[in-house]
Z-matrix of the N, CA and C atoms (Angstrom, degrees):
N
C 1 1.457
C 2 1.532 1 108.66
N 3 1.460 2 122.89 1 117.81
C 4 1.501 3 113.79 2 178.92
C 5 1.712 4 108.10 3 -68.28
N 6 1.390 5 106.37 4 159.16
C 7 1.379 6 129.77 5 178.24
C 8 1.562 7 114.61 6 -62.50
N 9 1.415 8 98.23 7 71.24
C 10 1.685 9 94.27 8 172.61
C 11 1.489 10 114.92 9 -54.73
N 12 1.137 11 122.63 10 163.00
C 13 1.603 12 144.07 11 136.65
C 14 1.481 13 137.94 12 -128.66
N 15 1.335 14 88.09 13 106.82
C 16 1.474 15 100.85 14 -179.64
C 17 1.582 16 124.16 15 -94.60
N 18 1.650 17 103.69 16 138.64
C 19 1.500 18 112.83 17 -136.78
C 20 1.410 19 91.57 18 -154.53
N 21 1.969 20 115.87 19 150.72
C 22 0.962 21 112.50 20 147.70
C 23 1.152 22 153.18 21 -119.43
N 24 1.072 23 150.84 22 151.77
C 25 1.981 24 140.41 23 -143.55
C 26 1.062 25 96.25 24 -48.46
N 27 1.050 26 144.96 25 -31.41
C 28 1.716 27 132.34 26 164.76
C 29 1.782 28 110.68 27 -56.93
N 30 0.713 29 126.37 28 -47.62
C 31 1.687 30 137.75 29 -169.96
C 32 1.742 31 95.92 30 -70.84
N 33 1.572 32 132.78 31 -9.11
C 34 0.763 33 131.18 32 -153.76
C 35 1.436 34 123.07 33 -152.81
N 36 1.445 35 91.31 34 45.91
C 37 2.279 36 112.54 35 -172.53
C 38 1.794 37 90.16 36 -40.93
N 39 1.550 38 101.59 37 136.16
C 40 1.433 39 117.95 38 161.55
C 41 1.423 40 101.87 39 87.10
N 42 1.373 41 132.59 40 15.00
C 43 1.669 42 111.57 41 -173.70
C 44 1.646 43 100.90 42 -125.22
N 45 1.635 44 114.31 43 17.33
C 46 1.724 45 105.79 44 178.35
C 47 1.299 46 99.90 45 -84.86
N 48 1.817 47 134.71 46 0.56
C 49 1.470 48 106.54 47 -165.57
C 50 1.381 49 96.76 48 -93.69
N 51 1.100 50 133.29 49 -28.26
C 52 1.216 51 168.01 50 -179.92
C 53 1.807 52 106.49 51 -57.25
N 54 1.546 53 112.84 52 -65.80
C 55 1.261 54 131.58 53 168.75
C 56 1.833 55 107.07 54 -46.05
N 57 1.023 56 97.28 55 -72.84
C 58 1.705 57 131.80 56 173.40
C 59 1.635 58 92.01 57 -27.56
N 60 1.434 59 122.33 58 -51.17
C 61 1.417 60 126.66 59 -163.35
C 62 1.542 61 95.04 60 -90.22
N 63 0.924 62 123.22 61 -40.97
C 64 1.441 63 111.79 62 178.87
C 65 1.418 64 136.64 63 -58.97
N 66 1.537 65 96.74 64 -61.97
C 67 1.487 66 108.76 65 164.25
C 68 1.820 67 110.59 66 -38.30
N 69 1.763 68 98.89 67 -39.59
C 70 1.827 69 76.04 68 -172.41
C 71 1.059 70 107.54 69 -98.92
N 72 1.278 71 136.15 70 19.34
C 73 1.608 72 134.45 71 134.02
C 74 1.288 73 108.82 72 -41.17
N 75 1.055 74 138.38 73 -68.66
C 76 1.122 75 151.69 74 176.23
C 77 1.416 76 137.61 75 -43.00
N 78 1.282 77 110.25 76 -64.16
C 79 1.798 78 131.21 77 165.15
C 80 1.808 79 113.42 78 -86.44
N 81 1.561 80 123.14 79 -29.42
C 82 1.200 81 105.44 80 -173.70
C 83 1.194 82 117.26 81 82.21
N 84 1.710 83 124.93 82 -13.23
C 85 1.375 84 121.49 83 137.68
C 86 1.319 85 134.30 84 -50.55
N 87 1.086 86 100.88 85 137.63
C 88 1.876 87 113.03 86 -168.01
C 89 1.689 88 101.73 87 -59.49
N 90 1.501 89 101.24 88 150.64
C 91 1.456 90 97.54 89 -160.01
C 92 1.501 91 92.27 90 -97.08
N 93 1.364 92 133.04 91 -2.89
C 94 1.678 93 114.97 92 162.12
C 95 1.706 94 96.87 93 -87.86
N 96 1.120 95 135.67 94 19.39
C 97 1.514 96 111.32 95 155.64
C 98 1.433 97 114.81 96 -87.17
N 99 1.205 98 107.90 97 -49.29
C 100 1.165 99 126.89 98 166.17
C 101 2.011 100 117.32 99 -35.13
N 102 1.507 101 93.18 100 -45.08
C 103 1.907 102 90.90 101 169.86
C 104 0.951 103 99.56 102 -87.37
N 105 1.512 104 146.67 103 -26.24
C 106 1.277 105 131.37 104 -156.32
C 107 1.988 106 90.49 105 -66.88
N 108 1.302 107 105.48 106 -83.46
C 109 1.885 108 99.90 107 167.85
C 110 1.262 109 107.68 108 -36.48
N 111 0.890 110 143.95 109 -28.54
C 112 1.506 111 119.74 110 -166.01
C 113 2.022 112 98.88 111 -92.67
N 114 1.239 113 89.27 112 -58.00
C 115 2.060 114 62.33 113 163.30
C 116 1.080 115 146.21 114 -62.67
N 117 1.432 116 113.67 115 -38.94
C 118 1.545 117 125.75 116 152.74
C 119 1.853 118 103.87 117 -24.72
N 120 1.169 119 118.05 118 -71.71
C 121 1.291 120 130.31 119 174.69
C 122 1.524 121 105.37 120 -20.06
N 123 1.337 122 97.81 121 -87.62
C 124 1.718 123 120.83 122 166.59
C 125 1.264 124 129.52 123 -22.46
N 126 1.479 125 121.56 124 -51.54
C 127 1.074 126 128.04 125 178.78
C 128 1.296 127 115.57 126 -93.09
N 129 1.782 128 115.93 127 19.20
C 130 1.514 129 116.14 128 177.73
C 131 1.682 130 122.65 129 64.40
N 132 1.323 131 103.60 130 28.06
C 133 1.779 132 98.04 131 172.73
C 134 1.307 133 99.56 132 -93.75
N 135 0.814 134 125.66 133 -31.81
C 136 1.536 135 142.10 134 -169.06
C 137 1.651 136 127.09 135 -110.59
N 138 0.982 137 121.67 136 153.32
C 139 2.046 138 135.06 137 -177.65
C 140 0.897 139 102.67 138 -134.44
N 141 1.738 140 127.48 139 22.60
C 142 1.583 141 129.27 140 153.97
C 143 1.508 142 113.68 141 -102.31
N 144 1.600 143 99.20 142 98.20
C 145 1.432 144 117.73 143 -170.17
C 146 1.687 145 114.12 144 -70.76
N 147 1.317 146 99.83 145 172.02
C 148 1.525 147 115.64 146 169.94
C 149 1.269 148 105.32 147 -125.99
N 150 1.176 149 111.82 148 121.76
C 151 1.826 150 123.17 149 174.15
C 152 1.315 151 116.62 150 -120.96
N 153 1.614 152 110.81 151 135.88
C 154 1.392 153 132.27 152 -179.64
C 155 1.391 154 116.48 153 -111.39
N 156 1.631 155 125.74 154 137.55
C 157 1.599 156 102.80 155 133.54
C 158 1.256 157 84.19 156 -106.91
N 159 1.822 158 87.13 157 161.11
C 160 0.932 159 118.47 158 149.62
C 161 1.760 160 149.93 159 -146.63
N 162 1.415 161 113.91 160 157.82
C 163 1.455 162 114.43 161 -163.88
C 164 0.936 163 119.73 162 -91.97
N 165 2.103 164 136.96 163 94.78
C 166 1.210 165 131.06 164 -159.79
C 167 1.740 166 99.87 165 51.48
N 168 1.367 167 132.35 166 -129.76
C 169 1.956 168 145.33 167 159.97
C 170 1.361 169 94.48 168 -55.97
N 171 1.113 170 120.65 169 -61.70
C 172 1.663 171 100.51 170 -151.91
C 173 1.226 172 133.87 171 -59.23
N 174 1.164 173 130.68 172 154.35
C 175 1.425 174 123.61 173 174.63
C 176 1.396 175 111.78 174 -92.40
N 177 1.181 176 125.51 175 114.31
C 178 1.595 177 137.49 176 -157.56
C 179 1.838 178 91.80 177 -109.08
N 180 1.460 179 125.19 178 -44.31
C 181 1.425 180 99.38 179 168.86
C 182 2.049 181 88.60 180 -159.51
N 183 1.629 182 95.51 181 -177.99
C 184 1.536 183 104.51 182 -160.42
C 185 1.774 184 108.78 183 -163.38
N 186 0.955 185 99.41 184 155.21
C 187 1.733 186 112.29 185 168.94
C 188 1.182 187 115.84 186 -155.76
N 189 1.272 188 137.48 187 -177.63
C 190 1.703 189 140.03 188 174.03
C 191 1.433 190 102.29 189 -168.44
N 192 1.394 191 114.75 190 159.62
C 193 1.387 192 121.59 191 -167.27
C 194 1.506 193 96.59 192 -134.32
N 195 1.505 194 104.48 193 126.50
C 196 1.610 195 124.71 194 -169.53
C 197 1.661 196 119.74 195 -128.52
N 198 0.781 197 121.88 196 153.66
C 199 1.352 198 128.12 197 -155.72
C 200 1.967 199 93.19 198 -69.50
N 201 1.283 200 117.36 199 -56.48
C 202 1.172 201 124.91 200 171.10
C 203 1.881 202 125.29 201 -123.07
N 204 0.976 203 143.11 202 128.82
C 205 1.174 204 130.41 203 -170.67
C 206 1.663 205 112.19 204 -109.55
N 207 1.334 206 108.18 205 42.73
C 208 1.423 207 130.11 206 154.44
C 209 1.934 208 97.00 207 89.41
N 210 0.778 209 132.86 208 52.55
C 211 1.708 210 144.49 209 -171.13
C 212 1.496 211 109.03 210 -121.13
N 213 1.156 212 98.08 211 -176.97
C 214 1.937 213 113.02 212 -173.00
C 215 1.556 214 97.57 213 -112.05
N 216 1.094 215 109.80 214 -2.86
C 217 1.816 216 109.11 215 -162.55
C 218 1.971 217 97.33 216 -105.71
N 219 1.560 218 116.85 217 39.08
C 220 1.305 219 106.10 218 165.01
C 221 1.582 220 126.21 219 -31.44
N 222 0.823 221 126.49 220 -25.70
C 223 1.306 222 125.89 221 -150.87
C 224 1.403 223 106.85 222 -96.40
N 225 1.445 224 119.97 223 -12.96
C 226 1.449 225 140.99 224 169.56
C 227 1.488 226 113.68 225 -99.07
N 228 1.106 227 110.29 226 100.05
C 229 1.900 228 120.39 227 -177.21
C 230 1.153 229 105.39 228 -144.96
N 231 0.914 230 141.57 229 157.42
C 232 1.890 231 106.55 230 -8.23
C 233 1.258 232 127.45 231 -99.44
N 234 1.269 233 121.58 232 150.84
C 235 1.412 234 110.58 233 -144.83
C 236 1.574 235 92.80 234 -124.42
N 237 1.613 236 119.29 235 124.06
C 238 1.496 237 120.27 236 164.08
C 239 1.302 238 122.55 237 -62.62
N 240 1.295 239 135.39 238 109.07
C 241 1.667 240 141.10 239 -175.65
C 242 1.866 241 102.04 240 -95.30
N 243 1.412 242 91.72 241 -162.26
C 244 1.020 243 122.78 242 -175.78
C 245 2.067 244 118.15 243 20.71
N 246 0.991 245 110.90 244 38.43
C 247 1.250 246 97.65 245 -178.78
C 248 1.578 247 127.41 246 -89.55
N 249 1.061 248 91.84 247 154.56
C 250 1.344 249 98.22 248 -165.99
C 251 1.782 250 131.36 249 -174.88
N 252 1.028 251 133.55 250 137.99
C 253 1.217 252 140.40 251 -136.11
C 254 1.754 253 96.53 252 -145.83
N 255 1.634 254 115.06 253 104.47
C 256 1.559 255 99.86 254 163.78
C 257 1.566 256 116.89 255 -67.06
N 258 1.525 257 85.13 256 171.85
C 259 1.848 258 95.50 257 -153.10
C 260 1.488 259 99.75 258 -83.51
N 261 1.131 260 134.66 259 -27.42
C 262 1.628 261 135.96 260 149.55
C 263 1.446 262 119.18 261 -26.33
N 264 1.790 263 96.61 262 -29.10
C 265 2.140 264 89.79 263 -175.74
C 266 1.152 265 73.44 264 -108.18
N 267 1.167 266 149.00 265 -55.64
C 268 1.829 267 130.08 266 -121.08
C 269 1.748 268 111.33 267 -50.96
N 270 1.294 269 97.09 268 168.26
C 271 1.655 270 101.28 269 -179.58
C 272 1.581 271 118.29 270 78.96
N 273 1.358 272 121.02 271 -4.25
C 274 1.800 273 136.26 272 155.93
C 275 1.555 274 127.72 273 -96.50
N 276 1.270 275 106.55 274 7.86
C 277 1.639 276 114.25 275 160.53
C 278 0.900 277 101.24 276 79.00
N 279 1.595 278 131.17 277 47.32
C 280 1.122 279 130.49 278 160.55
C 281 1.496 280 146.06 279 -87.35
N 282 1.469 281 109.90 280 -25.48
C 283 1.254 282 153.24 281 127.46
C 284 2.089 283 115.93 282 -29.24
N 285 1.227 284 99.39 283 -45.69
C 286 1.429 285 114.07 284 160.66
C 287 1.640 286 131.84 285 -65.39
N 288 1.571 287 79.98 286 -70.19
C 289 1.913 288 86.73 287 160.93
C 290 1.528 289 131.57 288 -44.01
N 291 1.568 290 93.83 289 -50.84
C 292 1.843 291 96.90 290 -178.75
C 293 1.625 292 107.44 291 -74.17
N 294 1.569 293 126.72 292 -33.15
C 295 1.348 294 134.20 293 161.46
C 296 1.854 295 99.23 294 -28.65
N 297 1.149 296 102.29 295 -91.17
C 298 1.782 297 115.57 296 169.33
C 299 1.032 298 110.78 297 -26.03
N 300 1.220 299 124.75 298 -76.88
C 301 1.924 300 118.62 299 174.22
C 302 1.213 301 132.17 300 -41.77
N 303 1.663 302 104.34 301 -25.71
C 304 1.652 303 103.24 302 171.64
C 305 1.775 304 102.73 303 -78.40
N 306 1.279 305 109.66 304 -70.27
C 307 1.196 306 98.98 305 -176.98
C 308 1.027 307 128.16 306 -72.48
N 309 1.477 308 143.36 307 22.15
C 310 1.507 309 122.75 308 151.09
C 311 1.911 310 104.73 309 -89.92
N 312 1.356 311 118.36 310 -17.68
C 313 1.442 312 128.61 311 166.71
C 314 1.436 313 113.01 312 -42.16
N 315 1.722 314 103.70 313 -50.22
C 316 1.284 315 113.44 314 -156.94
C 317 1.829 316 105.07 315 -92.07
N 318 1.376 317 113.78 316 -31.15
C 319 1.204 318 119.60 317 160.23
C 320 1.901 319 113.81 318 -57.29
N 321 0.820 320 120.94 319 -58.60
C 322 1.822 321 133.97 320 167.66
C 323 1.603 322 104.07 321 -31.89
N 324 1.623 323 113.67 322 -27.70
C 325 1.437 324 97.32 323 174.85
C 326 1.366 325 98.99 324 -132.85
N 327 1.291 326 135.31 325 65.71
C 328 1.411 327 174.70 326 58.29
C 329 2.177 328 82.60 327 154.92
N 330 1.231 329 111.80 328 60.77
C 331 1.656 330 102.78 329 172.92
C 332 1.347 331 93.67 330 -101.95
N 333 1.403 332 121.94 331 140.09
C 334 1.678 333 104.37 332 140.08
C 335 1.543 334 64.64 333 173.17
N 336 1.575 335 104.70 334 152.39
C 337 1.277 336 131.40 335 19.02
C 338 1.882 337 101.97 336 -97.59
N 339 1.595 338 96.63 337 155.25
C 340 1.384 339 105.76 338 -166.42
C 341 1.403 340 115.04 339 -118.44
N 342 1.635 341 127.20 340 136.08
C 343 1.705 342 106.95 341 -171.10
C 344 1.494 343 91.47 342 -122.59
N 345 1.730 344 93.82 343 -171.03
C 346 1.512 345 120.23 344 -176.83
C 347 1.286 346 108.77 345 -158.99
N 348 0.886 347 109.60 346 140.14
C 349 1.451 348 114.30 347 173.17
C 350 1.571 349 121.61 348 -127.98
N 351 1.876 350 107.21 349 132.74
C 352 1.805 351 100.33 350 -162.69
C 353 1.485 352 108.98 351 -158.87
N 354 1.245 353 121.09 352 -176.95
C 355 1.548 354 116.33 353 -171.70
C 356 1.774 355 93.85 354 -109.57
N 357 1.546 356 115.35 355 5.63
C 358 1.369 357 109.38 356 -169.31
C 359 1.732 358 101.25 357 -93.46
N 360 1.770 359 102.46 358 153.47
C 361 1.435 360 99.34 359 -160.78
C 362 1.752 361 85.21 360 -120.73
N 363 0.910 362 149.75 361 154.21
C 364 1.180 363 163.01 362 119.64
C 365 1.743 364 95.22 363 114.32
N 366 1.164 365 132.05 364 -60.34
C 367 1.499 366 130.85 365 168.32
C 368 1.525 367 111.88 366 2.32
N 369 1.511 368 92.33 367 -87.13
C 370 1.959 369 101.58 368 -174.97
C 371 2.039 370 112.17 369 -36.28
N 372 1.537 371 103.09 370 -34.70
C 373 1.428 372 93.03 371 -168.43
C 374 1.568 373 109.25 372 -68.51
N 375 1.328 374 103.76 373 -9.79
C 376 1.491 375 100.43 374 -170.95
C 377 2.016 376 123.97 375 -63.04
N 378 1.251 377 87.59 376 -15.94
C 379 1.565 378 126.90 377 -159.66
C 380 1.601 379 106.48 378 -96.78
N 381 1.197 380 122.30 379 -27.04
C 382 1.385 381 123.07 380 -170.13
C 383 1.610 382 118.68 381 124.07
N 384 1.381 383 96.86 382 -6.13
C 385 1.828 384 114.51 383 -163.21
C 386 1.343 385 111.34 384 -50.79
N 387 1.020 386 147.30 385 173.22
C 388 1.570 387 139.14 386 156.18
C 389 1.682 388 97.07 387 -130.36
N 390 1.596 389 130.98 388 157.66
C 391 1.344 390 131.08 389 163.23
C 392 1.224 391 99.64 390 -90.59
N 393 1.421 392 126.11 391 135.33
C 394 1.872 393 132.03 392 -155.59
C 395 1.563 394 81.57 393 -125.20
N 396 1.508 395 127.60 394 -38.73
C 397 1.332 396 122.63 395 -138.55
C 398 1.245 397 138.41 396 179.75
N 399 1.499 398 154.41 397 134.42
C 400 1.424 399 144.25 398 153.78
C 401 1.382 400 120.87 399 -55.22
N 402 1.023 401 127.79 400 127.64
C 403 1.709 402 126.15 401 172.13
C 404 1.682 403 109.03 402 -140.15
N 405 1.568 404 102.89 403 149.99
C 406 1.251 405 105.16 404 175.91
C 407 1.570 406 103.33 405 -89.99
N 408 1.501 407 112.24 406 160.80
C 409 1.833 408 116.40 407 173.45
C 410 1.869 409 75.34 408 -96.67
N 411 1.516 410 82.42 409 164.29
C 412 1.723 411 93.08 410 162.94
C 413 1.537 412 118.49 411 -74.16
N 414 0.934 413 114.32 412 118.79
C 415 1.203 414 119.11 413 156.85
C 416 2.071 415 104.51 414 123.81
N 417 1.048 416 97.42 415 -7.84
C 418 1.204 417 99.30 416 171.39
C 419 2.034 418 132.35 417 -118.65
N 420 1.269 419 103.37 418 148.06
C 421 1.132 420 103.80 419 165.73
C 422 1.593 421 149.09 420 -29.55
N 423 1.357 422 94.60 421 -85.32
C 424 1.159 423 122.75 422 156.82
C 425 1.779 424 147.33 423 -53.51
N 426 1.027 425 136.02 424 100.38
C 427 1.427 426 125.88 425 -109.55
C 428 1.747 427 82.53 426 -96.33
N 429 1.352 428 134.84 427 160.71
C 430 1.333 429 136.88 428 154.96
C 431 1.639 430 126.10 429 -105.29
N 432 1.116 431 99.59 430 167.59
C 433 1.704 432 97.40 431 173.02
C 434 1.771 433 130.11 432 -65.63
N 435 1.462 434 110.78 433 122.49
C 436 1.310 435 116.68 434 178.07
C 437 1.667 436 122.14 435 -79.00
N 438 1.174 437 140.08 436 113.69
C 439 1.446 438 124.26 437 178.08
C 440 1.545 439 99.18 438 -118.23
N 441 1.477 440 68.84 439 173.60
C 442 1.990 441 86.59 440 -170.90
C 443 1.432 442 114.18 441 -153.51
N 444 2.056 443 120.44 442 112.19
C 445 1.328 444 89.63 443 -173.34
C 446 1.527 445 95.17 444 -116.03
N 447 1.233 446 121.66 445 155.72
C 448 1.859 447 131.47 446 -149.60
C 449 1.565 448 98.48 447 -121.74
């Protein structure tokens, strides 16, 4: 298993344009939303981090924590998005680790409780997750799973 390091966009001046591009490889979110939070982050308005591992440069997997992650359930924040792990690492707890790194970050500057919202069923509990709930994303029908870890 190579020597990840997992880190957050603060620990790591110069890597949100880069980050910014990745994530929307991934999600199909526009990559100035993605900086818009990620500088916010940066420039200290905010304690909704961006977390990496990473492989040697590459970004092998990632998450970020956003005020809302596009749902009907405003009233539940802050919510960790975008996660994700290429399929080259998956299955080494990486997805876990950065889970942990966000929220003990976000606990350190007295946040919690912290959600997510996903179509994955048993995964999140592995982590500490609890199921809180059904919620719709915007724009869709069909309602998905709410978690919550306290």
């Amino acid at each position: 298993m190579p020597p990840y390091r997992f880190v957050s966009l603060r620990e790591v001046p110069g890597l949100e344009a880069a980050a910014a591009a990745w994530f929307h490889g991934k999600w199909g979110v526009p990559e100035e939303a993605y900086r818009a939070c990620m500088d916010g982050y940066l420039a200290g308005k905010t304690d909704y981090g961006w977390y990496l591992c990473l492989d040697g440069d590459e970004i092998a997997g990632g998450l970020g924590v956003v005020g809302n992650d596009f749902h009907e359930r405003k009233n539940l924040a802050p919510d960790i998005c975008a996660v994700w792990t290429e399929e080259s690492h998956r299955s080494r707890g990486i997805a876990g680790r950065l889970l942990g790194l966000a929220v003990e970050d976000l606990r350190r500057h007295g946040i919690s409780p912290v959600y997510l919202l996903t179509d994955h069923t048993g995964f999140y509990e592995r982590y500490g997750w609890e199921f809180l709930c059904l919620a719709k994303s915007d724009g869709e029908t069909a309602p998905s799973r709410m978690y919550i870890h306290r």
